[in-house]
C-alpha positions, 0 to 999 in steps of 0.5 A: 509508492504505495503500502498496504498496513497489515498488522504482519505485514507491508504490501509495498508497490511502486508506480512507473515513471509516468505515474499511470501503472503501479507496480507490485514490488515486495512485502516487508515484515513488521519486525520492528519499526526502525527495520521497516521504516529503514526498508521503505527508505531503501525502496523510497531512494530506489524509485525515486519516490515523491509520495506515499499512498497508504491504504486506509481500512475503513469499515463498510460503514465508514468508521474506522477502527483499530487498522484504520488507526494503525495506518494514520500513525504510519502516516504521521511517522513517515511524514517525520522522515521524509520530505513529502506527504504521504496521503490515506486512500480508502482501501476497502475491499482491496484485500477481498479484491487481491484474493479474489484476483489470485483465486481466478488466476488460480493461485494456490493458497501458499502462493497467495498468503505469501503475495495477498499484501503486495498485490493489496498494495498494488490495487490500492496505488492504481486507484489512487493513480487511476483517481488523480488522472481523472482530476487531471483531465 
């Protein structure tokens, strides 16, 4: 699974079976922590979840700011709930990617707003898969 952490919003994605294709599944309002943490339980028994990647914002210098602080609690939290890792995969530019992605396919801007964060998360999961397959060969 993958979650892209915005300061509204969770993008959420899945990947396949087979762990080559990731997948765009929702996007979870930050309303409280208990009501997310409670949805991505749902979704984590759904698809039979192992690992959780999660989209780490860091600046194009490398440092890290206050997103990128935000995601590293996420990460401890949901290590505390469930029985598997979950890992931080450096994000930069998926944001920027997803966007440009739906202005090419010329996704109107209320289209976008509403799909920007599960799109994010997707492109964050396939780099992850993409990068662990190139380990594997």
């Amino acid at each position: 699974m993958g979650l892209d952490i915005g300061t509204k919003n969770i993008g959420v994605a899945v990947s396949d079976e087979t762990c080559t294709l990731a997948q765009g599944r929702e996007v979870i309002t930050r309303t409280s922590t208990e009501k997310v943490v409670s949805r991505i339980k749902e979704l984590v028994e759904e698809f039979k979840v192992e690992e959780i990647v999660i989209g780490l914002p860091v600046n194009m210098d490398g440092t890290e700011g206050p997103r990128a602080k935000d995601s590293r609690m996420w990460g401890e939290l949901l290590e505390k709930r469930f029985p598997f890792k979950c890992v931080l995969w450096d994000e930069r530019l998926s944001t920027k990617e997803a966007e440009d992605i739906m202005i090419s396919a010329d996704i109107s801007r209320k289209k976008r707003k509403k799909k920007i964060d599960q799109l994010a998360a997707q492109l964050i999961l396939q780099g992850y898969l993409d990068d662990r397959s190139r380990i594997k060969d």
